[in-house]
N, C-alpha and C positions, 0 to 999 in steps of 0.2 A: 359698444366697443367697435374700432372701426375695422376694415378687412385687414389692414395691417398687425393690430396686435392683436386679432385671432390667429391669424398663421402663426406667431412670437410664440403664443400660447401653445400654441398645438407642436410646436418644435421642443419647447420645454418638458410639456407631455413625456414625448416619446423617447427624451433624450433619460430622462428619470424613470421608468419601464428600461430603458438599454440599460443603465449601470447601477441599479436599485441592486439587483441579485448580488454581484459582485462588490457592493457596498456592503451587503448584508453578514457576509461569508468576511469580509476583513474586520466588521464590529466585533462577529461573534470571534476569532480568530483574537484577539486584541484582547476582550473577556477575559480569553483563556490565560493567558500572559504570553501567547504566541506573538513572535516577531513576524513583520508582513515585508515583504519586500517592496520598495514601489514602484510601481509600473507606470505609462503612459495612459490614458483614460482614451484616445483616439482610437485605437483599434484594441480587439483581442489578441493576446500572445500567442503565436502561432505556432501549430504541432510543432516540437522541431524534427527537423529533417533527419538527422542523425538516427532517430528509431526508426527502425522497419515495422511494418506492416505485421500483426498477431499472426502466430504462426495457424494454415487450417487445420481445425481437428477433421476428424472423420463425422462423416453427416451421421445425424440423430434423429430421430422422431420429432417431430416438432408439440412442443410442449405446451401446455393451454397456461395460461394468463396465474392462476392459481400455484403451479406447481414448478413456477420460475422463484428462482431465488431473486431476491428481492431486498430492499433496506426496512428495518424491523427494529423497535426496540423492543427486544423481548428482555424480559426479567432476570439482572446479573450479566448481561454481555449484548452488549447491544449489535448489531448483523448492518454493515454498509458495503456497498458496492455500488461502482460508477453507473451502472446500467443493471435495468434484470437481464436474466439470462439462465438459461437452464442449467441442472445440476451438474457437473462432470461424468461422464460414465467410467468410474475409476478403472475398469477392465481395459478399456480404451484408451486412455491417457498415456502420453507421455514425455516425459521431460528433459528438453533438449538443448545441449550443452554444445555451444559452436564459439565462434569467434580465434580469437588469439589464444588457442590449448595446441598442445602438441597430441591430444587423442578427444575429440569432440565424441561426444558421447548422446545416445537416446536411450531410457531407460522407461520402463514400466515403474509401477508402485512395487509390485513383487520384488522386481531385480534391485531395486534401489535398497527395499528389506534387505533382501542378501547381502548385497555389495555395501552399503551403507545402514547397518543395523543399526538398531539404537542406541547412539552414540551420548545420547546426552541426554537427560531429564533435569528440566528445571522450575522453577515455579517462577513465575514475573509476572508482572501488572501491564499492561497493552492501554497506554494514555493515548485518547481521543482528543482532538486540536476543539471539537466540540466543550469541553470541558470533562467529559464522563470518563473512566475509567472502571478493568474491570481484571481480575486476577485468575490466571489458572497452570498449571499441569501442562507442561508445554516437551513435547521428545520428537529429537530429531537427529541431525547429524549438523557437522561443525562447516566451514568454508574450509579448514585444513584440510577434514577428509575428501570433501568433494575435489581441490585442488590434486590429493595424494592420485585419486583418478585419472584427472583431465592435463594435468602438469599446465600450467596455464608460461605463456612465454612472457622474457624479462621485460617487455612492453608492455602487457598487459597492466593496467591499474585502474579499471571501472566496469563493474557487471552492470547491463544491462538489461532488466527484467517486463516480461512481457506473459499478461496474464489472460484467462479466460474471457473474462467480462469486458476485454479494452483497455484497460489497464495500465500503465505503465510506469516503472520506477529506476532510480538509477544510484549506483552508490559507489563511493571508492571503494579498492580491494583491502585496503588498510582498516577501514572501518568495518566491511565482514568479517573478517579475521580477529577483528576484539572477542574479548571473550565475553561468554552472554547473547554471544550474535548465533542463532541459530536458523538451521530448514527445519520447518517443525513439520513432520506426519502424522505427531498422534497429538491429542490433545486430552486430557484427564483420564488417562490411563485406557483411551481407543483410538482407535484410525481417527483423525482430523473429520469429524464433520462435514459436511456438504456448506452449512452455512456460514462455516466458522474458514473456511479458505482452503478445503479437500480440493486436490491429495496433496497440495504441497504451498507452505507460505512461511514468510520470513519474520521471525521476531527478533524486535532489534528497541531494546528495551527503555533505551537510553532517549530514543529520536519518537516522535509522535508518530500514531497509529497510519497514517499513512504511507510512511517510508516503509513498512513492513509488506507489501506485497505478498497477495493472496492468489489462490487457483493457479500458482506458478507453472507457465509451459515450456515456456523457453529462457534460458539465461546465456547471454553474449558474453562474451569479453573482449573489453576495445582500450585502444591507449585513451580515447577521449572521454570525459566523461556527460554531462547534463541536466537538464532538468526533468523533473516527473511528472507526471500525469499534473499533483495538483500545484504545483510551483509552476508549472504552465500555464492553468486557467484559471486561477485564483490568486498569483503573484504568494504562494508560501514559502516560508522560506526553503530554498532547496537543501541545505542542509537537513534541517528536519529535529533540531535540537528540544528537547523540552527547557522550555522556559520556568523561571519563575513566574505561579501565579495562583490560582487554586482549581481544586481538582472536585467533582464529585462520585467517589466510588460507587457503582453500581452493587457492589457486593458487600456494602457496610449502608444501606438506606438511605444510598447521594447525601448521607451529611458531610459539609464540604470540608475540604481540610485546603490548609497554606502549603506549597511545597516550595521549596527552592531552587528546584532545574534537576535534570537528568533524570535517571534512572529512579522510579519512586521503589523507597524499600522501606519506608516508615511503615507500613502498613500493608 
């Protein structure tokens, strides 16, 4: 082989190592009966500008390697996040409500009990773009109530959400205010789990397990709205629609079933 098509060679290498990952994530995407959007293969899509920077929490104890939450399939629900990262210290948290409201608000877990009790218990199924799915006990409060709070102004039509781990999602105001669309705090009749997206995350029943945003810390409200975390670096669709395709429940022994789009409630 002469020096020429070894360089060829070694350019082809590294060009399939750069888009292999991103290849991989649109196959399995596609699997699932998810729509992919398409992107340019030249470069990565970039943050976009529009999000701000994770709000800082208050320094913690730095946590060993073990005791980070972490992505898991643990048995009947399976545990994903962008990055590890330690557990929330729920004592310390809080969730902060700015942008376009006529009363921005910070709120503890406690205060939010008070102010926004348990407004809603529902049971729904939380579909993974992975294919897996997995059902539970979900109580929270509604985007109404949270609105009846913050009064959000007549400009406003997209929350901006920014989590623990890095995070980030975005959705019309139209679309949290469906109903079914909740802030869940408790999950199977306790406080939200640590792994499960403690102290605050969004089920939105209808749209794949990503648009749901988890370890919620801060929510904006802006006239514009955008793209999220993974309709960013993996070209998803930003909607976030469930597609027809098929699904394997984690809580029925992944036998797989056909669904036709949205909201799964066969099962």
């Amino acid at each position: 082989m002469g020096k020429q098509e070894q360089r060829e060679e070694l350019i082809s290498r590294r060009r399939v190592l750069r888009y292999g990952g991103l290849g991989l994530l649109s196959w399995l995407a596609a699997a699932c009966g998810l729509r992919v959007e398409p992107t340019a293969t030249s470069a990565p899509a970039p943050r976009p500008t529009a999000v701000p920077p994770p709000t800082p929490t208050p320094a913690a104890p730095r946590a060993a390697p073990s005791e980070l939450l972490h992505n898991e399939n643990r048995p009947g629900f399976y545990i994903r996040y962008v990055k590890p990262f330690p557990p929330p210290d729920v004592a310390a948290w809080r969730l902060t409500v700015v942008g376009l409201v006529a009363e921005p608000l910070t709120l503890s877990l406690d205060e939010i009990e008070a102010r926004l009790p348990l407004l809603v218990e529902q049971n729904s199924r939380m579909k993974c773009v992975e294919c897996w799915s997995a059902r539970a006990e979900w109580g929270g409060f509604t985007y109404r109530a949270l609105a009846e709070l913050v009064h959000p102004l007549p400009e406003a039509a997209h929350v901006h959400m920014q989590c623990l781990d890095g995070y980030w999602e975005v959705l019309p105001i139209e679309e949290l205010a469906r109903p079914r669309a909740l802030f869940a705090y408790r999950m199977n009749g306790e406080r939200l789990p640590a792994p499960y997206g403690s102290p605050l995350r969004l089920i939105v029943p209808w749209l794949y397990g990503y648009k749901g945003a988890k370890a919620i810390a801060r929510l904006e409200f802006k006239a514009e709205g955008g793209r999220g975390y993974w309709s960013t670096v993996a070209a998803y669709s930003p909607q976030g629609e469930i597609e027809p395709g098929f699904d394997y429940p984690l809580d029925l022994d992944k036998k797989p079933r056909q669904i036709t789009g949205g909201e799964i409630t066969d099962y």
